[in-house]
C-alpha positions as CSV (number, residue, x, y, z in Angstrom):
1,X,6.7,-7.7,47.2
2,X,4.2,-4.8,47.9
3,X,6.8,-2.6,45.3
4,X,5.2,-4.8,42.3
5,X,2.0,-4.2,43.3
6,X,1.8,-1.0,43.6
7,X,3.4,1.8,40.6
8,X,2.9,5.4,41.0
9,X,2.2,7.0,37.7
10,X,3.1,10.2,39.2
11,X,6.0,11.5,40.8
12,X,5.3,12.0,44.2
13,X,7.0,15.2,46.3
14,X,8.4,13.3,48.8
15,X,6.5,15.8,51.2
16,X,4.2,14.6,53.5
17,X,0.6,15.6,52.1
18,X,1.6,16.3,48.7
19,X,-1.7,16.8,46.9
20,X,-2.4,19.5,49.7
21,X,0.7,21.2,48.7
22,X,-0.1,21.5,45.6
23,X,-3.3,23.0,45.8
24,X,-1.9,25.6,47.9
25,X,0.4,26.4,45.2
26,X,-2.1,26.5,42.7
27,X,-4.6,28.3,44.7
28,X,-1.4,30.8,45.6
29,X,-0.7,31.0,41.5
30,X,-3.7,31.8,40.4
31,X,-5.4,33.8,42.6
32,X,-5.8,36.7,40.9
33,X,-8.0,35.1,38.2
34,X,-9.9,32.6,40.4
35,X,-11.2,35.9,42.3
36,X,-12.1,37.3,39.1
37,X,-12.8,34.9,36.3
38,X,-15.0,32.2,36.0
39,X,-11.8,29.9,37.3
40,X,-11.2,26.9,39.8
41,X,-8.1,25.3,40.9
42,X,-8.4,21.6,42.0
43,X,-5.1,20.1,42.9
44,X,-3.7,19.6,39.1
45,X,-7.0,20.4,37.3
46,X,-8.0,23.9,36.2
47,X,-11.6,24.5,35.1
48,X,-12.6,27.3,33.2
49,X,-16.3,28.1,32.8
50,X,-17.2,31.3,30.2
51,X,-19.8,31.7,27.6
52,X,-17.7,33.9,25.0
53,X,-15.0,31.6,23.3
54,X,-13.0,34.8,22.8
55,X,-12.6,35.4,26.4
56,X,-12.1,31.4,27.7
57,X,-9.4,31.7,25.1
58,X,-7.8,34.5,26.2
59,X,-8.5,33.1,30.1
60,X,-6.4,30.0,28.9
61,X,-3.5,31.5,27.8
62,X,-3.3,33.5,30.9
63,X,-3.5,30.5,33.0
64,X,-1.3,28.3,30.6
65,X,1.4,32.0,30.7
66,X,0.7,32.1,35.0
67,X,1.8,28.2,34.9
68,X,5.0,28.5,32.9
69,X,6.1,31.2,34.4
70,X,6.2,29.0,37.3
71,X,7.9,26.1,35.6
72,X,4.5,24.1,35.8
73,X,3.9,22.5,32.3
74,X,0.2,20.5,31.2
75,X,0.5,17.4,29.3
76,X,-1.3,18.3,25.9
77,X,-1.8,14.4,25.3
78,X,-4.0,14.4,28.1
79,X,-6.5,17.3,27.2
80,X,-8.8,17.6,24.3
């Protein structure tokens, strides 16, 4: 009965404190430009904050690069 009620739209881990683990990994992944850049890492949300379009583009496809590299993939549906 509680199965109705309740639908994940995500897939969970099956790991105890997934959302934890997952900003471990993304903290782990991109730590080399979060210590640099402008850059931060919240569970499955990455933030970018620069003034000069040329460089937030160029900090994007680093990130985006970092991620599949990883087999980590955005939904583009999802971001404007």
């Amino acid at each position: 009965m509680l199965e109705d009620v309740f639908e994940p739209m995500v897939i969970f881990f099956r790991l105890a404190n997934s959302p934890v683990t997952f900003q471990i990994i993304m903290n782990d992944l991109l730590r080399n430009i979060i210590e640099v850049e402008d850059v931060v890492a919240f569970i499955d949300d990455v933030m970018i904050e620069i003034e000069i379009k040329e460089e937030h583009d160029n900090i994007v496809k680093e990130v985006l690069k970092m991620m599949a590299e990883n087999n980590l993939f955005v939904k583009l549906e999802k971001y404007v």
